[in-house]
N, C-alpha and C positions, 0 to 999 in steps of 0.2 A: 655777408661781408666778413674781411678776414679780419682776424682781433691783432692789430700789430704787436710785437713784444716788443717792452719797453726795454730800455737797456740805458742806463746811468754813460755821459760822455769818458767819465774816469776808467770807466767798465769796457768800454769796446776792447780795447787791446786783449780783455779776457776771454772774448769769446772767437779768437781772428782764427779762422780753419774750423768752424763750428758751421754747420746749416742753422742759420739766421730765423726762418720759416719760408712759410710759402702762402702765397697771395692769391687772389681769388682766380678763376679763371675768367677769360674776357676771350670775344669772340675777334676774329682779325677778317673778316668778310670782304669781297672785291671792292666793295664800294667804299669802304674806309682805305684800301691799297689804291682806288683808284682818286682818292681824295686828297691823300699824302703825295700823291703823284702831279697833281693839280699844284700844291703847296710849292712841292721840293724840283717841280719843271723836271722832274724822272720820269719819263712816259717810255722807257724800253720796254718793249717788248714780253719780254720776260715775267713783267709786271701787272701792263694791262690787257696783253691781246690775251684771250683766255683761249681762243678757240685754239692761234699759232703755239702757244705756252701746252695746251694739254696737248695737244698730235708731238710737240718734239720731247715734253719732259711730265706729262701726266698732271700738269696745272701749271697753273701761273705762281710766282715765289714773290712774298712780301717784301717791302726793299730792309735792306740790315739795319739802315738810319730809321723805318720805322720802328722796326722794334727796339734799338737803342732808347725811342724818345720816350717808349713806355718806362723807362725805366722808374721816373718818380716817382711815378704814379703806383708802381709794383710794388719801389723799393718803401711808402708809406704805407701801402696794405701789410706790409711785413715785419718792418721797426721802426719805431720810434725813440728818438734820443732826448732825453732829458738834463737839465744841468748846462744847457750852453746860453748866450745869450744873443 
């Protein structure tokens, strides 16, 4: 598990253009794409047919809203802010 860096709310503006850290690695597998697909009623192609996805583009591509939603989850393995309420 990644140890997130703490960083004071007064403090952000000090560290803005700075690499933050970096968060654990997580696996993004057909069945989690095929799940988000289920959630967000995105069922193109592109996404779930794996066999149509790897003949035209070499696999199937995660949708960009799924990995948007990773965000939080990424952005607390990597910092944490202290001093707000």
């Amino acid at each position: 598990m990644a140890n997130p860096r703490v960083v004071a709310f007064d403090d952000l503006e000090s560290i803005a253009g700075q690499q933050v850290g970096v968060s654990d690695w997580h696996l993004i597998d057909q069945d989690r794409v095929n799940l988000f697909a289920d959630a967000t009623g995105d069922h193109q192609w592109i996404h779930v047919d794996v066999e149509k996805a790897t003949k035209a583009m070499g696999g199937p591509i995660a949708h960009g809203f799924l990995t948007l939603s990773l965000l939080p989850m990424l952005g607390a393995e990597v910092m944490r802010v202290t001093g707000t309420t």
